[in-house]
C-alpha positions, 0 to 999 in steps of 0.5 A: 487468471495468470495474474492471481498466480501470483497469490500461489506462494501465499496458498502454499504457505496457508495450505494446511489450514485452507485444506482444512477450511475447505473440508469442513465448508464441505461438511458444512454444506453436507449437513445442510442438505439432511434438513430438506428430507427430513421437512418432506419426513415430516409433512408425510407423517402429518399427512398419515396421521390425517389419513389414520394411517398412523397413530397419533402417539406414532406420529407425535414420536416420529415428529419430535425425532425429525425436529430433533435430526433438523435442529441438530443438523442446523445447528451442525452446519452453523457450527461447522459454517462458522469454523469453515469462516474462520479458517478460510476469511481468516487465511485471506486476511493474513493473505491481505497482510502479506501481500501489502507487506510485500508492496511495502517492501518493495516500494521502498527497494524502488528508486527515486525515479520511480516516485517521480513517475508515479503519484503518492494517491496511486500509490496508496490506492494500489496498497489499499483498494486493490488489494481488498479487492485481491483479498476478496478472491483469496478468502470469500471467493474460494469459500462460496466457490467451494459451497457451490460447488459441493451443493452443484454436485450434491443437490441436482443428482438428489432432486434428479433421483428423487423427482426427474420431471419436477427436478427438470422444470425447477432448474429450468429458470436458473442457467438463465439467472447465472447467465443473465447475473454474469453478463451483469457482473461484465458491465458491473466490472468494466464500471468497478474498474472505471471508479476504482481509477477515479478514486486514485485520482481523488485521493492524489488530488486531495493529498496534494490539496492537504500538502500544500494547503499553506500554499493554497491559503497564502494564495487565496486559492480556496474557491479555485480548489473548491471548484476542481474537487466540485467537478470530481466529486460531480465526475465520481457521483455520476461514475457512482450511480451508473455504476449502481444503476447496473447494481440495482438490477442484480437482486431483482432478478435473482428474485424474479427468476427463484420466484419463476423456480417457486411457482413451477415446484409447486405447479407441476408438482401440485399436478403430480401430486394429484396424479399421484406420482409424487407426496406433497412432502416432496412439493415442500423439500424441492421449495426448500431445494430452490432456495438453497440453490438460490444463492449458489446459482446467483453467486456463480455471476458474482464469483466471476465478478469477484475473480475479475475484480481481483484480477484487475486489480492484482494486474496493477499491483503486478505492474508495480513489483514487477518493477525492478530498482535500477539501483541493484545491491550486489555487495563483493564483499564485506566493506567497512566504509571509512569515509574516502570518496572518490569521483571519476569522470562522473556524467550523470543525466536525470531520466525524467528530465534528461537535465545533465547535471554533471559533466564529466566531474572528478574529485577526491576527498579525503577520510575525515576531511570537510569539503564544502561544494559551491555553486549557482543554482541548478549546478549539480551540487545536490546531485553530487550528494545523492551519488554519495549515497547512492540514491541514484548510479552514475550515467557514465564514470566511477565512484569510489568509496575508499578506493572501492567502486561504490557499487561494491559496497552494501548498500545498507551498510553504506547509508547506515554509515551517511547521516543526511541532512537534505535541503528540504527537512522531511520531519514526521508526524511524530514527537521532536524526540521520536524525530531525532531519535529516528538517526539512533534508536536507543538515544537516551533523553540525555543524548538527545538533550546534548544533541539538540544543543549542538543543532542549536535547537534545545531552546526553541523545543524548551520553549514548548508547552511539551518540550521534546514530547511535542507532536508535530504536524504533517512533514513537521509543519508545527516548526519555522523553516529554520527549526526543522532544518536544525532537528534534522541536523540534530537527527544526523548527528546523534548517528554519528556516521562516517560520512555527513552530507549537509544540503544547504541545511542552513538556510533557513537560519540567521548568520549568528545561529550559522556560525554557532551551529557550524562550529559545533558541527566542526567538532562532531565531525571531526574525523568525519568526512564532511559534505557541505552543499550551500550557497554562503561563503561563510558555510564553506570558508572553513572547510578543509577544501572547497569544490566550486562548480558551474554548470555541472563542472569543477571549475575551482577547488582549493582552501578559502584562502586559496580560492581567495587570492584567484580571480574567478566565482568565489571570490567574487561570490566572498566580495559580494556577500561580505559588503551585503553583511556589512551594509 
C-alpha cells in the first residue's frame, strides 16, 4: 500500500464529496437490509392468514403496507446507490484526470536523457493502462470496500440475533470463498502484471512499425514485420488465455459455494422449522441474506486483486515522477536574455553513449552577431546548439549567457527567447497554418502569409488543395524534405526571439532556394544572434563569424575571407564544394 499513498494529496483534495459518498453508500446499504424482514413479515402474515389466525381483510392491509415499505426501501436504496456512483466514480475519475495531468507535467520537465532510456510505448502505457487500473482503487474499490463492509457489519450481527444456529451453518461456506477467491486473485495478479507488460511491448513495437512504415516499404520488409507482430500476437494470445484460464475459475465458485450457503438456510432451517424453533419466513429472509452477502464476500477476493493491481501499477508510475530532471531551474534572479553567448572551456559527454562530444571549447559571440559552425560529421556542432538552449548541462566548463551563467537564468524565460530550427523537422499533426503558428499563438493569417514567403515556402502551400488549412500527416509526412524543414523555418522566425540556432536546416533544399532563404534570414535576424550549424560553405560564408570544429575542438574561427587565405579545413572544404558547383 505505500505506493497508492501517493494518491493521499488527490483524497484531500476531493474529501468532502467522498465523505459524502461514503455516507450515503452507507445509507444505501441501510436501506437495502429493511427489505429482507419485511419478505419474512410478509410470508408470516400469508402463513396466518392459512392458519385463520388473522382475517383476510387484516392480511390484505398488512400485506399492501409491507409491499409499499419494500418498494419504497428498493427504490431508497436505488436512489441513494446512484448518488453514492456519482459522488465516489465520479471522485476517481477527476483522480484519474489529475494524475495523468501530473504525468504529463512531469514527462515534459524530464530531460532528453530520459527519452532516450525509456521507449515512447511505455511511456504512454504508464499514462494509460496503469492509471485506469490506479483509477479502479480511488473509485470502485473504496466503494464496494465501503459496501461490505457496512453489510459485514449490519447483517452477520442481525442473522446472529435472530437465528444463531442457522446463522452459523450459512456463513460456514463463505470464509472459504473469500479465501479461495483471494488465492485466485494472487495468480490473477501476477498474470495481469505479466500482459499489462506485454502490452507496453506491443504498442512500442506497433508505434515504431507506423513511424517508419516508409522505411519498411522502401525496404520490402513487410512480410518480416508481419512475421515479428505474428510472434506477439502468438505471445500475448497465450499470456491472454492463461490469464482467463484462472479468470474463468472465479464466478463458478462463487456460485458453487452461495449455492452450498443456499441448501444449508434451507436444510437446517427447513429441520427448525419443523421443530418449531423458527417461522418459515425467516427460511425466506436468511435466503435473501445469502444473497446479498454473496457479492461482498466474492468481492472481498477481487478488492485485493484491485488493490494489488493498482498497487503495481502506481509502483511503475512512481518510478517515473520519481525521476528527477537533471536539468534544475533554479533562476537568481530576473534576466532579460539579449542574446551574448559565451563558452568556457566547455567539456561535454553523452550519458547514454559516453561519446565526448566537446572538449574543452571556448568561444564568444556577440549580441546580434551571426555565427556559423562548421565541421565533419559527429564534431559536436549539434551539441553546441543543445547547451545554448539548455536541453542539456555542460559535463565540465561554463556558459554564459550575457556574461550570466546559463544556469541562472529561467529557463522558460531562455527558450521563449530561442527560435529553433532542429535538423530533423518535427511537424504536427495538424494544419501548416497551426504548424507555424506553434512559434506565435495570436499570428494573424497576414503574418503567417509574409512568413512563409521569407521561409520560401508560400508557394509550395499555395499549391495545395487547402492552401495553409492543409492537414498534415503524422511528424508532417504529408511534405518533401525540403518543405518541412522551411515550415519549421518559417515557425521560428514568426517568434522572432533573441537568439536563432539553425541545425543545418537546409539541407534538404536546392542551392538557388539556399541563398534565397538565406538572404531573407539575413534581414529577420538582424540584430539577432544567429547560430547556424551546416555542412555547406555557402550557408556560412556570410556570417559575421565562422567557428570550425573537428573532433569536438575549435580548430579555426574567423570571417570567410579570413579563413580563406589559411591553409586548413575550410578552405579545402570552400575548394572542394566550388569545383562540385561548378562541374
Amino acid at each position: 500500500m505505500k505506493e497508492l499513498k501517493h494518491l493521499n494529496k488527490y483524497f484531500k483534495k476531493y474529501w468532502l464529496k467522498l465523505f459524502f459518498g461514503i455516507i450515503i453508500t452507507i445509507v444505501a446499504r441501510l436501506f437495502q437490509l429493511i427489505m429482507p424482514s419485511y419478505v419474512n413479515n410478509s410470508i408470516t402474515v400469508v402463513e396466518q392468514y392459512i392458519k385463520a389466525e388473522i382475517e383476510k381483510s387484516t392480511a390484505q392491509e398488512l400485506l399492501l403496507e409491507y409491499i409499499l415499505i419494500i418498494v419504497g426501501a428498493a427504490l431508497l436504496s436505488g436512489f441513494f446507490t446512484f448518488l453514492m456512483r456519482q459522488l465516489i466514480i465520479n471522485i476517481s475519475r477527476y483522480i484519474e484526470y489529475d494524475l495523468k495531468n501530473e504525468i504529463f507535467d512531469h514527462y515534459q520537465k524530464l530531460s532528453l536523457n530520459f527519452y532516450k532510456k525509456n521507449r515512447t510505448g511505455d511511456l504512454m502505457n504508464r499514462i494509460s493502462e496503469d492509471v485506469n487500473e490506479v483509477r479502479m482503487y480511488a473509485g470502485p474499490a473504496i466503494m464496494y470496500g465501503i459496501q461490505t463492509l457496512t453489510l459485514f457489519a449490519c447483517l452477520i450481527p442481525l442473522m446472529f440475533i435472530k437465528a444463531p444456529t442457522l446463522a452459523a451453518y450459512t456463513l460456514l461456506p463463505l470464509p472459504f470463498l473469500s479465501v479461495l477467491i483471494y488465492q485466485i486473485s494472487k495468480v490473477i495478479h501476477k498474470r495481469s502484471t505479466i500482459v499489462q507488460q506485454y502490452l507496453s511491448t506491443l504498442s512500442t513495437f506497433t508505434q515504431e512499425i507506423f513511424s517508419g512504415v516508409s522505411v519498411i516499404k522502401a525496404y520490402a520488409l513487410e512480410p518480416q514485420t508481419n512475421e515479428d507482430l505474428e510472434k506477439l500476437a502468438i505471445e500475448g494470445k497465450e499470456k491472454s488465455v492463461s490469464l482467463a484460464k484462472v479468470n474463468a475459475w472465479f464466478f463458478p465458485l462463487m456460485i458453487l459455494l452461495i449455492g452450498i450457503s443456499n441448501i444449508l438456510v434451507i436444510y437446517i432451517g427447513g429441520k427448525q422449522y419443523l421443530a418449531g424453533e423458527i417461522e418459515v419466513g425467516l427460511i425466506a429472509e436468511f435466503i435473501l441474506y445469502v444473497n446479498m452477502l454473496t457479492w461482498p464476500v466474492a468481492i472481498v477476493g477481487w478488492l485485493t486483486s484491485i488493490v494489488q493491481r493498482a498497487a503495481a501499477s502506481q509502483e511503475r508510475i512512481n518510478e517515473f515522477l520519481n525521476q528527477e530532471s537533471e536539468i534544475k531551474n533554479m533562476p537568481t534572479h530576473e534576466h532579460t536574455v539579449k542574446g551574448k553567448i559565451e563558452f568556457k572551456d566547455v567539456d561535454f559527454t553523452y550519458q547514454d553513449t559516453n561519446i565526448n562530444a566537446l572538449k574543452h571549447l571556448s568561444f564568444t559571440i556577440n549580441e546580434g552577431e551571426t555565427t556559423a559552425i562548421i565541421g565533419k560529421t559527429g564534431s559536436g556542432k549539434s551539441t553546441i546548439l543543445d547547451l545554448v538552449a539548455r536541453l542539456y548541462d555542460t559535463t565540465s566548463g561554463e556558459i554564459l549567457i550575457d556574461d550570466e551563467p546559463i544556469k541562472n537564468i529561467d529557463l522558460t524565460s531562455l527558450r521563449e527567447s530561442i527560435g529553433a530550427v532542429p535538423q530533423d523537422a518535427f511537424l504536427f499533426s495538424d494544419s501548416i497554418k497551426n504548424n507555424i503558428k506553434f512559434g506565435k499563438e495570436d499570428a494573424t493569417d497576414q503574418e503567417i502569409m509574409d512568413i512563409a514567403k521569407d521561409a520560401v515556402v508560400h508557394e509550395n502551400i499555395m499549391g495545395f488543395s487547402k492552401k495553409y488549412d492543409t492537414v498534415l500527416g503524422e511528424r508532417g509526412i504529408t511534405l518533401s524534405g525540403g518543405q518541412k524543414q522551411r515550415v519549421s523555418i518559417a515557425r521560428a522566425l514568426i517568434k522572432k526571439p533573441q537568439i536563432y540556432l539553425f541545425d543545418d536546416c537546409l539541407s534538404a533544399v536546392d542551392t538557388e532556394t539556399e541563398e534565397e532563404i538565406l538572404n531573407n534570414l539575413k534581414k529577420a535576424s538582424k540584430n539577432r544572434t544567429t547560430l547556424i550549424v551546416s555542412h555547406r560553405v555557402s550557408s556560412a560564408k556570410n556570417a559575421d563569424k565562422i567557428l570550425v570544429l573537428d573532433d569536438g575542438r575549435l580548430i579555426q574561427e574567423g570571417t570567410h575571407d579570413e579563413l580563406n587565405t589559411r591553409e586548413g579545413y575550410y578552405k579545402e572544404l570552400y575548394s572542394k564544394q566550388l569545383s562540385e558547383k561548378e562541374s
